[in-house]
OpenMM code with the backbone's topology and positions (N, CA, C; nanometers):
from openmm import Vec3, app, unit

residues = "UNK UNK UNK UNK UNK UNK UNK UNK UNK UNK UNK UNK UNK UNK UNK UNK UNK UNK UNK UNK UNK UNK UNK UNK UNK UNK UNK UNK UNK UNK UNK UNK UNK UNK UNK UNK UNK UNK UNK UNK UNK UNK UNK UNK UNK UNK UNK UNK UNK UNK UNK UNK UNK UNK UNK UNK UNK UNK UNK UNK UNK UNK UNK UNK UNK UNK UNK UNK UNK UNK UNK UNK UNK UNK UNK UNK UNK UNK UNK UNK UNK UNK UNK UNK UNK UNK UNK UNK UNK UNK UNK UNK".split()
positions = [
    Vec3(0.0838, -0.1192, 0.0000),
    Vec3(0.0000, 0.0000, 0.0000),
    Vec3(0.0874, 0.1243, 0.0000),
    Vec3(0.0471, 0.2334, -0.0787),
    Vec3(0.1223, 0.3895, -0.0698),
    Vec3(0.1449, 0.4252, 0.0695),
    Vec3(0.1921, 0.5088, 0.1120),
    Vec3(0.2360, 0.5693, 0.2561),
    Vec3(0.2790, 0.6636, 0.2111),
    Vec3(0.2530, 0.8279, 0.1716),
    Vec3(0.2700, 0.9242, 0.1455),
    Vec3(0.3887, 0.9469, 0.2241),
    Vec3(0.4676, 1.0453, 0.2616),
    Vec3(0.5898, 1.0791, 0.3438),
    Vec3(0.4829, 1.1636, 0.4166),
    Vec3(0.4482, 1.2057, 0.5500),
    Vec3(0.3675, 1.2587, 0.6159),
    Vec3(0.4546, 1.3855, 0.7448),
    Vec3(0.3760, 1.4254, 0.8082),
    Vec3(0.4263, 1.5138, 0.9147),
    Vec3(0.4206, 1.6580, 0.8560),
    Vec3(0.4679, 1.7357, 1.0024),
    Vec3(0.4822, 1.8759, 0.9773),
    Vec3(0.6147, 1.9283, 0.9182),
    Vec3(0.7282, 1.8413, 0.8899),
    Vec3(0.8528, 1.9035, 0.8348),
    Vec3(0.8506, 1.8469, 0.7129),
    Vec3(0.7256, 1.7844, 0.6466),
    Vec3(0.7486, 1.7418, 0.5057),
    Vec3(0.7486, 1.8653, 0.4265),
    Vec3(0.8742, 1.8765, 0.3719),
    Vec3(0.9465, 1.9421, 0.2900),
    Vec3(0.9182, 1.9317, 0.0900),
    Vec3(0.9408, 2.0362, 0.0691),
    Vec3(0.9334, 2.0308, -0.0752),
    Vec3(0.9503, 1.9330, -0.1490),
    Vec3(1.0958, 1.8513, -0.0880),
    Vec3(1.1246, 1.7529, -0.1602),
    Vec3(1.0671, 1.6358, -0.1463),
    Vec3(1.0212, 1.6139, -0.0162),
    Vec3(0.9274, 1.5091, 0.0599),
    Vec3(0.7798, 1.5105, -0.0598),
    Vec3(0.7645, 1.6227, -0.0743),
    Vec3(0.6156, 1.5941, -0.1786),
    Vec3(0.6972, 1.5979, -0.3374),
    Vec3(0.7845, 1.6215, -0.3318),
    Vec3(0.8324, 1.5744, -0.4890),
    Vec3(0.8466, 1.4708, -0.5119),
    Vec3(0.9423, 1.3580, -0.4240),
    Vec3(0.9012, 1.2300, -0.4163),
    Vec3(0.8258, 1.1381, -0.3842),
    Vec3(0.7026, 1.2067, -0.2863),
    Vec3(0.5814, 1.1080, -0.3210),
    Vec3(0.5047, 1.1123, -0.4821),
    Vec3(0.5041, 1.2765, -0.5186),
    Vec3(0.4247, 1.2218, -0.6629),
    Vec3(0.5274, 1.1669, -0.7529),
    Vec3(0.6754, 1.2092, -0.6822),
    Vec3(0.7540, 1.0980, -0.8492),
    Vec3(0.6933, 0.9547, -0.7930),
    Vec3(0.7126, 0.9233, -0.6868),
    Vec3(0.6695, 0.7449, -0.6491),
    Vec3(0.5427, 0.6932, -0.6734),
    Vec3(0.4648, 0.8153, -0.7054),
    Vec3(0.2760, 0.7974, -0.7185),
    Vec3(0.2850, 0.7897, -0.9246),
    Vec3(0.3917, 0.8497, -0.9461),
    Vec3(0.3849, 0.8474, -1.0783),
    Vec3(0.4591, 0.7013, -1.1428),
    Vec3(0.5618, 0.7001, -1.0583),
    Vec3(0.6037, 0.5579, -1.1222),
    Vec3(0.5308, 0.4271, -1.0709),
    Vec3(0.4803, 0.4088, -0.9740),
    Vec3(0.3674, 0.3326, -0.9110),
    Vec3(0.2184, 0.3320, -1.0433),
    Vec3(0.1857, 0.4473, -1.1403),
    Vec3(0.1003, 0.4571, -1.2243),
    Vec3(0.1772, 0.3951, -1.3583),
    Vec3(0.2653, 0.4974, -1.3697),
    Vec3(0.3467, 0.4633, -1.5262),
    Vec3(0.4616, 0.3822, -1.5335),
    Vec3(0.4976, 0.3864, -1.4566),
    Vec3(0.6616, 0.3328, -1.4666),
    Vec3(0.6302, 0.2202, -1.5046),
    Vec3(0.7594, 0.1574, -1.5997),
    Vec3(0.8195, 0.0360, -1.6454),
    Vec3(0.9499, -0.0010, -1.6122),
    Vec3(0.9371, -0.1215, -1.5647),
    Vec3(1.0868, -0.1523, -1.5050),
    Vec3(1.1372, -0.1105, -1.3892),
    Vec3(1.2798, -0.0787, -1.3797),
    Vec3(1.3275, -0.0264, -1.2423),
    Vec3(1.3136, 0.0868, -1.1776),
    Vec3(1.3060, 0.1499, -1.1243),
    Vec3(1.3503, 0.2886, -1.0714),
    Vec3(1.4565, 0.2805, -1.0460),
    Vec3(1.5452, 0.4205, -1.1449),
    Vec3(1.6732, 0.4201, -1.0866),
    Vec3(1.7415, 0.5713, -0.9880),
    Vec3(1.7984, 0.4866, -0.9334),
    Vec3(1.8515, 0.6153, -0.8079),
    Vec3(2.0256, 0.6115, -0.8213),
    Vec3(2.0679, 0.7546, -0.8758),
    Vec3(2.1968, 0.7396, -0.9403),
    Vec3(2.2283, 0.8206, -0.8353),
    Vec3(2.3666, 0.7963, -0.7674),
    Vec3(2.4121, 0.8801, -0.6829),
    Vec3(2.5909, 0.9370, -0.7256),
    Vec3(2.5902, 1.0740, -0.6809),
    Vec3(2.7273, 1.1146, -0.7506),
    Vec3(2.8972, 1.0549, -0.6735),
    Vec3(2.9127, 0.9957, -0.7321),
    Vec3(3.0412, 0.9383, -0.6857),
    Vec3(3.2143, 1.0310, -0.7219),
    Vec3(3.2964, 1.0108, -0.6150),
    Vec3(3.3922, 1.0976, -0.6431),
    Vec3(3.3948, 1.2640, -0.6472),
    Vec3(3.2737, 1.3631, -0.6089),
    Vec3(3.2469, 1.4904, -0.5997),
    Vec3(3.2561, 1.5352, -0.4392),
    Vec3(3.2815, 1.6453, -0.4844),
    Vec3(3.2589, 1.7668, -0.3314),
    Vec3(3.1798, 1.7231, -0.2561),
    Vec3(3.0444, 1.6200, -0.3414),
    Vec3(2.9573, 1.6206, -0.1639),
    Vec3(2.9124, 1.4331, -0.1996),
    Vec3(2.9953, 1.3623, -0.2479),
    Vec3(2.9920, 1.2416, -0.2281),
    Vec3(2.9542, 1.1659, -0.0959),
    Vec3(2.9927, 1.1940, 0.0180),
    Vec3(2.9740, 1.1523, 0.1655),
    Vec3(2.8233, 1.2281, 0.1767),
    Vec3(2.7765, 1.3277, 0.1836),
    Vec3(2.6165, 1.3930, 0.2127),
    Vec3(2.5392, 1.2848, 0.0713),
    Vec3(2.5833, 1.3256, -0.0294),
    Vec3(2.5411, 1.2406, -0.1257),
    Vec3(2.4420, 1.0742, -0.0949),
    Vec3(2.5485, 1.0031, -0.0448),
    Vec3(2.5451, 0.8722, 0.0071),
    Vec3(2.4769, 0.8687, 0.1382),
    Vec3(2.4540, 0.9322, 0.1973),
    Vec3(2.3382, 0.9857, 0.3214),
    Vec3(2.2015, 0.9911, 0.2736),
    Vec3(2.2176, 1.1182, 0.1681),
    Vec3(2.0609, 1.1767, 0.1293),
    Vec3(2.0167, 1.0823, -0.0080),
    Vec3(2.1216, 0.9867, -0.0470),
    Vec3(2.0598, 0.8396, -0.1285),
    Vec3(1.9762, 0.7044, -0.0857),
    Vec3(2.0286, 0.7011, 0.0787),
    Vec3(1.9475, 0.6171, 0.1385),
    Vec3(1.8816, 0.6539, 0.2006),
    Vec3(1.8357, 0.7873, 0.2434),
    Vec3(1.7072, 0.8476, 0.2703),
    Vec3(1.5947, 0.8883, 0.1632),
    Vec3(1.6701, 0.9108, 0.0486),
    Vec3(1.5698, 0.8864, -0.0854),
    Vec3(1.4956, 0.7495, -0.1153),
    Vec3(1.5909, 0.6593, -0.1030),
    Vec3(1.5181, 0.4951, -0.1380),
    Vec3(1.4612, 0.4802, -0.0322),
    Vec3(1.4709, 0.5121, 0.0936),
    Vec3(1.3613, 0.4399, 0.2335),
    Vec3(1.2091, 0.5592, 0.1984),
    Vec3(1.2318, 0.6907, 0.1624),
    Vec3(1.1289, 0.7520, 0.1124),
    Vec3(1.0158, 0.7060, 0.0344),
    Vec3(1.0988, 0.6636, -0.0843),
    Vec3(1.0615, 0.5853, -0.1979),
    Vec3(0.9740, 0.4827, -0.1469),
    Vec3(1.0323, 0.3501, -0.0711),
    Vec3(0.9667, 0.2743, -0.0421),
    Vec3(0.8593, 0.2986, 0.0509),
    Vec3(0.8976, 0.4052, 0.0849),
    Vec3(0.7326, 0.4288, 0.2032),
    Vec3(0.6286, 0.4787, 0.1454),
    Vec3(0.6393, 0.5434, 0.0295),
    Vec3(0.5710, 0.5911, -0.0820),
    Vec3(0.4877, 0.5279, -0.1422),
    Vec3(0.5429, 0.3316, -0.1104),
    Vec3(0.4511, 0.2417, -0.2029),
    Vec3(0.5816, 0.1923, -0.2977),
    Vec3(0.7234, 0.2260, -0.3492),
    Vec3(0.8156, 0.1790, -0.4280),
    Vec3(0.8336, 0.0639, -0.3684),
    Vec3(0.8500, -0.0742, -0.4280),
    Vec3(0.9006, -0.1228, -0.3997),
    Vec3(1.0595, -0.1308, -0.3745),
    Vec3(1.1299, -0.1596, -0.2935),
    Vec3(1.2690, -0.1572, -0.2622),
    Vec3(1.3275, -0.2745, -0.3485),
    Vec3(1.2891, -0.3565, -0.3603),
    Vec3(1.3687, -0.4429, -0.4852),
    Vec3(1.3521, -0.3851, -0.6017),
    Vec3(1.2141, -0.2898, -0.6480),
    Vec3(1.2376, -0.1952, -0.7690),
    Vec3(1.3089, -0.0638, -0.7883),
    Vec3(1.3965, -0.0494, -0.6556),
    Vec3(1.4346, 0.0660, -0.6904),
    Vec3(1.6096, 0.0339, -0.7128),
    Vec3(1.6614, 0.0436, -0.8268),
    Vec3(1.7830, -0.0031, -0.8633),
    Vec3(1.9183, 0.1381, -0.8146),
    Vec3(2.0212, 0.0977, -0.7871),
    Vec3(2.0990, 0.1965, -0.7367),
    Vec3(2.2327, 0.1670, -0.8213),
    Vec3(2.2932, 0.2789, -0.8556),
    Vec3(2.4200, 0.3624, -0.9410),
    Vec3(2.4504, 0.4629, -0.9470),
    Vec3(2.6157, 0.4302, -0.9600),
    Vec3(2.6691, 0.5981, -0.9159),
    Vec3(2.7242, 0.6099, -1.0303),
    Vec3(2.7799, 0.7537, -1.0346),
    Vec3(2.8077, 0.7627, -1.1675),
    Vec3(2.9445, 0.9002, -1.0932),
    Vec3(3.0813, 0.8959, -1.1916),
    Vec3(3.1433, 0.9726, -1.1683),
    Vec3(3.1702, 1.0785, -1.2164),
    Vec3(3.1708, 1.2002, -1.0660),
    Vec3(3.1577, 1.3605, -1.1402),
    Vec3(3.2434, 1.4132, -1.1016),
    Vec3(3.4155, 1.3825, -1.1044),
    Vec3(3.5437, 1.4137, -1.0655),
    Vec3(3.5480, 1.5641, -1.0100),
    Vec3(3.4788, 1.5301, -0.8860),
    Vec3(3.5087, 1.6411, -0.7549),
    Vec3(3.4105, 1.7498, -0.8121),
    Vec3(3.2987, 1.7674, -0.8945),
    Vec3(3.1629, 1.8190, -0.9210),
    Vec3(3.1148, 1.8498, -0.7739),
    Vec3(2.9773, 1.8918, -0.7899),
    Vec3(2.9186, 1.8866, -0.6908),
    Vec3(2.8232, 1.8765, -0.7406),
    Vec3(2.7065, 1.7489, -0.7788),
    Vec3(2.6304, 1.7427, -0.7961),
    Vec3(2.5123, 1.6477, -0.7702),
    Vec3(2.3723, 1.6545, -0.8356),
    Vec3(2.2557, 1.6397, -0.7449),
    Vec3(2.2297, 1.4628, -0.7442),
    Vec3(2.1612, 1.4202, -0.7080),
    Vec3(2.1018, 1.2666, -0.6661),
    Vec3(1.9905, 1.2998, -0.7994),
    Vec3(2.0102, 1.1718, -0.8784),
    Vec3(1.9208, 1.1812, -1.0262),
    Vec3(1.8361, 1.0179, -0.9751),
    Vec3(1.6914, 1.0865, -0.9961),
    Vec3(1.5945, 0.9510, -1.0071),
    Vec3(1.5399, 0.9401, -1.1131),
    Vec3(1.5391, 0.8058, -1.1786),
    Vec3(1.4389, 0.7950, -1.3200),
    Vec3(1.3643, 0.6695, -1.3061),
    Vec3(1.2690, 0.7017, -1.4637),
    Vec3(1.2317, 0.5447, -1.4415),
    Vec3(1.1409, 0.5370, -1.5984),
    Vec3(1.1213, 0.4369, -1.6674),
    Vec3(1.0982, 0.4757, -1.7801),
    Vec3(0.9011, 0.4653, -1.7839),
    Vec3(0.8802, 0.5128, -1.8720),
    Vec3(0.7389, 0.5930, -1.8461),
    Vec3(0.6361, 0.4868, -1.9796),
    Vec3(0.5205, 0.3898, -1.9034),
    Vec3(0.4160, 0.3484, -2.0225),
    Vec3(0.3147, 0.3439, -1.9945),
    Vec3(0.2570, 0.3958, -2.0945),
    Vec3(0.1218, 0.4281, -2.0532),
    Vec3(0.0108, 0.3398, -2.2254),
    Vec3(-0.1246, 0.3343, -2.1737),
    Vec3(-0.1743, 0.2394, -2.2610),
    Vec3(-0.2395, 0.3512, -2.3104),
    Vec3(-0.2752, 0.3663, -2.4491),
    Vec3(-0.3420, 0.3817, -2.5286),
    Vec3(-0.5098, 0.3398, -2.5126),
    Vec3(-0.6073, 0.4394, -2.5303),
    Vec3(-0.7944, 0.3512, -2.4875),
    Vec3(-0.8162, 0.2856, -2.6068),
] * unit.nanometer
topology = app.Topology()
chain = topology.addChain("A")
for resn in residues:
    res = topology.addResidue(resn, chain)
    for name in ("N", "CA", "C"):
        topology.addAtom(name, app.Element.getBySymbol(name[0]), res)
């Protein structure tokens, strides 16, 4: 069952990832992927706010075996936590 992210400090991002998880829960095909930045300025916060994204996710209704994880390298970048997931929808 869904589990919205709830409370009084739910944050902007807290409702961005329930409707991305309400959207891939509708459309999504396949995995959800959760790419995290490896080798950058904020690699260590990075790897923090990645497994607080996937426990989000799954409270959302994601399944945790559907949500696939990869990093990708941004040689001392500083950059953001990327979620995707590919999008199908039926035709009436």
């Amino acid at each position: 069952a869904r589990r919205p992210v709830q409370g009084p400090a739910l944050t902007r991002c807290a409702r961005c990832l329930n409707n991305f998880a309400g959207n891939y829960l509708r459309y999504g095909h396949g995995p959800l992927t959760l790419e995290t930045p490896s080798g950058g300025a904020n690699s260590d916060s990075a790897s923090v706010l990645a497994a607080d994204t996937r426990r989000a996710l799954a409270e959302a209704g994601v399944s945790y075996a559907a949500i696939a994880g990869s990093t990708r390298d941004v040689a001392g970048e500083t950059m953001p936590i990327m979620v995707s997931f590919s999008r199908s929808e039926r035709s009436p």
